[in-house]
C-alpha positions in Angstrom: 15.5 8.3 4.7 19.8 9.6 4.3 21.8 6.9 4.6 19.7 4.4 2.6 21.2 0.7 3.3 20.6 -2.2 0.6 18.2 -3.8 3.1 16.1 -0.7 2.9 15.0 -1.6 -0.2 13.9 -4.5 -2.1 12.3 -5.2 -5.9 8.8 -4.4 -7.0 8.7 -5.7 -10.7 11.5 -4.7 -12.1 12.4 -1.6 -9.9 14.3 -1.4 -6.6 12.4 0.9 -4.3 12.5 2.2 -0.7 10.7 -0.1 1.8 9.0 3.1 3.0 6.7 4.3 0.7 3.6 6.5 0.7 0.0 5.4 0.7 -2.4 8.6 -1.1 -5.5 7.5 0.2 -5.7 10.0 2.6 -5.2 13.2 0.5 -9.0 12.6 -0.2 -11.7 14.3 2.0 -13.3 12.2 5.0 -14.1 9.2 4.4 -11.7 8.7 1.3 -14.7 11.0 -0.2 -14.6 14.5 -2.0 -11.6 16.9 -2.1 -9.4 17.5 0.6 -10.2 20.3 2.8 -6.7 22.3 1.8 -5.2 20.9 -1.1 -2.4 22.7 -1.1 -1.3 20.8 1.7 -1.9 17.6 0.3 0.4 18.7 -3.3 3.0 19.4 -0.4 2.9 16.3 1.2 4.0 14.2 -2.0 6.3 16.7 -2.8 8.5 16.6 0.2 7.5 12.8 0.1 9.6 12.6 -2.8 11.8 15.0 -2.0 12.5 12.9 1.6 13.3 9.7 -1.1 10.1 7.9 -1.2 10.0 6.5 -4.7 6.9 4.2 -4.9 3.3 5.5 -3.9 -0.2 3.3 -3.2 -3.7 5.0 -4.8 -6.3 4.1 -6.5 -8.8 5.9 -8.8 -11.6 4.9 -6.3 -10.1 7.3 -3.3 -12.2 10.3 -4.0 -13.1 8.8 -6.6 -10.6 10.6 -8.9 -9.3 13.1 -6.2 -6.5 11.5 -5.0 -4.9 10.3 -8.9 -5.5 14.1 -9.9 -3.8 15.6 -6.7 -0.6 13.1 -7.4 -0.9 14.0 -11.3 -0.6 18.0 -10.1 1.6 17.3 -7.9 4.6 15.5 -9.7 3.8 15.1 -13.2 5.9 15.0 -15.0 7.2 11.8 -13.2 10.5 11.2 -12.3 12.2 8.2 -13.6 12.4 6.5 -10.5 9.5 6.9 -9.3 7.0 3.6 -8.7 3.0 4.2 -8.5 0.9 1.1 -7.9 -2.7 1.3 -8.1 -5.5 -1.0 -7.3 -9.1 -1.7 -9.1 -12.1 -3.9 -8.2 -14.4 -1.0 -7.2 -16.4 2.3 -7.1 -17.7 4.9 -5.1 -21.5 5.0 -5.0 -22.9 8.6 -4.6 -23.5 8.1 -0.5 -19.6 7.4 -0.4 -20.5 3.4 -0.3 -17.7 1.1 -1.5 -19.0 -1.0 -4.0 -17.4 -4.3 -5.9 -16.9 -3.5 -9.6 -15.4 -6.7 -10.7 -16.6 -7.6 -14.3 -13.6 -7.5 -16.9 -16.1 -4.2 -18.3 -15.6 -2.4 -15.1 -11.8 -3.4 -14.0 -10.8 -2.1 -18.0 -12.7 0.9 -17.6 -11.0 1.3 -14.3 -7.6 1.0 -15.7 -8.6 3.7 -18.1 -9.4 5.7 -15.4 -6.5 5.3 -13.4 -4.5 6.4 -16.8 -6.2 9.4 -17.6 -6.2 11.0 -13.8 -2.7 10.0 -13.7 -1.7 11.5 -16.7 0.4 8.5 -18.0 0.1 6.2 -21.0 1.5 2.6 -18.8 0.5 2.1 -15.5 3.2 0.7 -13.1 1.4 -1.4 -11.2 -1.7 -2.8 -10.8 -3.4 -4.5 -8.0 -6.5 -6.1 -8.7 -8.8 -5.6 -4.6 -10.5 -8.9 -4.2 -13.7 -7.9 -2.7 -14.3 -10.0 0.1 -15.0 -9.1 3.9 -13.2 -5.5 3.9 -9.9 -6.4 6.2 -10.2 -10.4 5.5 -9.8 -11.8 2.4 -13.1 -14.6 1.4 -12.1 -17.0 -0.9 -13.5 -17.5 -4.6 -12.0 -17.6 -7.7 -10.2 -14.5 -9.3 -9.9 -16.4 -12.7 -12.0 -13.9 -14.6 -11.1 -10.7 -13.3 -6.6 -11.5 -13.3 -7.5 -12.5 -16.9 -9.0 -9.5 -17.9 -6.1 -7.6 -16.5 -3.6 -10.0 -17.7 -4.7 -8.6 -21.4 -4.5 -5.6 -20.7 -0.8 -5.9 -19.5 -0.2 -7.7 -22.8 -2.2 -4.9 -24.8 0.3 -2.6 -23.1 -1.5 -0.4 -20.5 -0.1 -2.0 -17.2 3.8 -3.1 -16.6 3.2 -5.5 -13.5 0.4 -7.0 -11.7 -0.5 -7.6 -7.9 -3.4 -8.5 -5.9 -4.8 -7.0 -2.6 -7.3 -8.6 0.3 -6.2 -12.3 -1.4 -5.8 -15.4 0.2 -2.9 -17.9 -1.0 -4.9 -19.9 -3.0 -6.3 -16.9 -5.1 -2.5 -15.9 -5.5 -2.0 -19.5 -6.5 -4.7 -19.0 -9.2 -3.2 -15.6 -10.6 0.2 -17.1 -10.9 -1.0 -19.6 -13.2 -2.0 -16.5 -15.6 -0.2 -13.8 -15.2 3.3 -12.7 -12.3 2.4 -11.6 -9.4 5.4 -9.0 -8.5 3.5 -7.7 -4.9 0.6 -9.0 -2.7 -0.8 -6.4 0.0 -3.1 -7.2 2.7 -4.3 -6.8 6.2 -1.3 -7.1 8.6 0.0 -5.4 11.7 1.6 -6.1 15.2 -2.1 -7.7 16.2 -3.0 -9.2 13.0 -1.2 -11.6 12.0 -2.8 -14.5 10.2 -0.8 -14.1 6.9 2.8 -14.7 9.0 3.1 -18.1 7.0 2.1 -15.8 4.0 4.8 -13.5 4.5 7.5 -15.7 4.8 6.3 -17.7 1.8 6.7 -14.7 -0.6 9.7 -13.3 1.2 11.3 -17.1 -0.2 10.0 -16.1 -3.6 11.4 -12.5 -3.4 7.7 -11.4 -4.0 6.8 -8.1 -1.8 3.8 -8.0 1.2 2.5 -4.7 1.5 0.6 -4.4 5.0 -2.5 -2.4 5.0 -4.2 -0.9 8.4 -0.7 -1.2 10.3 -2.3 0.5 13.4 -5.9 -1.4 12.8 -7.8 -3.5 15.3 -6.0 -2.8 18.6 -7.4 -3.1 21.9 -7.3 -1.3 24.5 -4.8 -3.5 26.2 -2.7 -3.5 23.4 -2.7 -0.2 22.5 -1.3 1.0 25.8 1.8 -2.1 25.7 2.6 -0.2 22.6 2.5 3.3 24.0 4.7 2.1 26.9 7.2 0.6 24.3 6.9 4.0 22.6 7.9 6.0 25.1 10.8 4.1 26.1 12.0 4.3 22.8 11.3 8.3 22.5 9.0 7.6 19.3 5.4 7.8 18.9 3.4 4.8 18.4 3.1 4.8 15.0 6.9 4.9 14.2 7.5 1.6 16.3 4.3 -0.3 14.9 6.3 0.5 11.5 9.4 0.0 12.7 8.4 -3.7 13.7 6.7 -4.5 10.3 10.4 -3.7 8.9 12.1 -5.3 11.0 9.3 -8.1 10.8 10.4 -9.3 6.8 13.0 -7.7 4.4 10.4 -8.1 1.7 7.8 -5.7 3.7 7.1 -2.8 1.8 5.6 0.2 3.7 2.7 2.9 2.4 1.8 4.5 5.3 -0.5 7.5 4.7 -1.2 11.0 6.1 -2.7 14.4 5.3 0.0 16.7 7.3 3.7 17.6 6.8 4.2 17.1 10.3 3.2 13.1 9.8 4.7 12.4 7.0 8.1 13.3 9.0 7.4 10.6 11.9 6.4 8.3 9.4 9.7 8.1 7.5 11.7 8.5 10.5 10.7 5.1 11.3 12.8 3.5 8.9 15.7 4.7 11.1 14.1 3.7 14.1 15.7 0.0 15.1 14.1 -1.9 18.2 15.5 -3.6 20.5 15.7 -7.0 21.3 13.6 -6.9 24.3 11.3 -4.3 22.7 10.8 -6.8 19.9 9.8 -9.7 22.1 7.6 -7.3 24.1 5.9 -6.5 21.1 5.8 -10.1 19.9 3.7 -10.7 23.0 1.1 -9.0 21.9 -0.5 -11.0 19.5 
């Protein structure tokens, strides 16, 4: 990530940040349960993440639980200045590694708190609040109750910015009315793409879409078109199904996540990866 251009990076809150950042979720064991199986690995990973330039990284105190906020808190703590961490709340681990809502303005504050003592800071940067609908499509409902609660704590002083995840646009209507809304992240890749309206909405309000699941729901079909685009581009798959989100929106922020050294390398390469014109409508096609 040398060579950083302006459109390489765009504002979260009140920061400017890399468009390729870092998502923790996998430095927790299988399943997003449990430790990792070499941790050591993992506290290198965000190291040479940061090292490499990322500046903003995606967690949540409900990866492990705990595991992943502890392994960034060894890892880096003290902070650097520049450094951006957004978290998300709305729910818990059950014992059998079930992910269950936890969505009363009870469990969302003692989330926050959770979130600040694993990360070993008094303010958190960012806070998404997870709508718990169907797990890659958001349901609609209201989200009065739960952006309130969160909305006091920002103004008690525990959280900087707010953002929502798995939302539709009327439940980011509904949070706008009470508190900002300074990023919205959802499902989105080459395949899925039923928030394009979306995107292009907040781009026009300067208001970042973070993509979850970039490589998720693929067919088989589809999956070799973007092998074959791959390999005529001499990158792996990965680095041209984030290469496209970039080149997709400027106000596309990236987490993509990954256990191993070797990863993380590919996955920042792709922000100097540009596609071609005929690549890009290839890949267009496949939706």
């Amino acid at each position: 990530m040398t060579g950083m251009k302006p459109s390489d990076t765009y504002m979260l809150g009140d920061r400017r940040v890399s468009r390729l950042g870092y998502g923790a979720m996998q430095l927790a064991g299988p399943g997003v349960f449990g430790p990792p199986k070499d941790r050591d690995t993992a506290i290198a990973v965000l190291r040479e993440a940061v090292e490499r330039g990322v500046d903003h990284i995606d967690t949540s105190d409900f990866y492990g639980p705990h595991v992943t906020n502890q392994i960034i808190r060894e890892a880096l703590h003290p902070y650097p200045d520049d450094l951006t961490i957004v978290t998300k709340v709305g729910a818990v681990r059950g014992a059998d590694a079930s992910w269950n809502p936890a969505q009363s303005p009870d469990e969302l504050t003692r989330a926050v708190h959770d979130n600040l003592r694993n990360l070993g800071v008094d303010v958190l940067d960012v806070v998404n609040l997870r709508a718990m609908g169907d797990n890659r499509h958001p349901v609609e409902g209201s989200i009065d109750a739960q952006f309130t609660a969160l909305a006091e704590l920002q103004q008690k002083g525990l959280i900087r910015h707010l953002g929502l995840s798995n939302v539709t646009a009327a439940q980011i209507d509904e949070a706008r009315a009470i508190a900002p809304v300074v990023c919205v992240q959802n499902h989105f890749n080459l395949v899925h793409r039923d928030d394009d309206a979306l995107v292009d909405a907040l781009a026009a309000q300067g208001v970042p879409y973070v993509p979850f699941f970039p490589l998720g729901g693929f067919s088989p079909l589809q999956s070799s078109t973007l092998t074959a685009a791959a390999k005529s581009l001499g990158a792996t798959p990965m680095q041209v199904a984030l290469a496209w989100l970039l080149q997709r929106s400027p106000n596309i922020l990236l987490i993509p996540g990954t256990s191993s050294l070797e990863h993380l390398r590919e996955n920042l390469a792709a922000a100097e990866l540009v596609l071609p014109v005929d690549v890009l409508e290839q890949l267009d096609r496949m939706h």
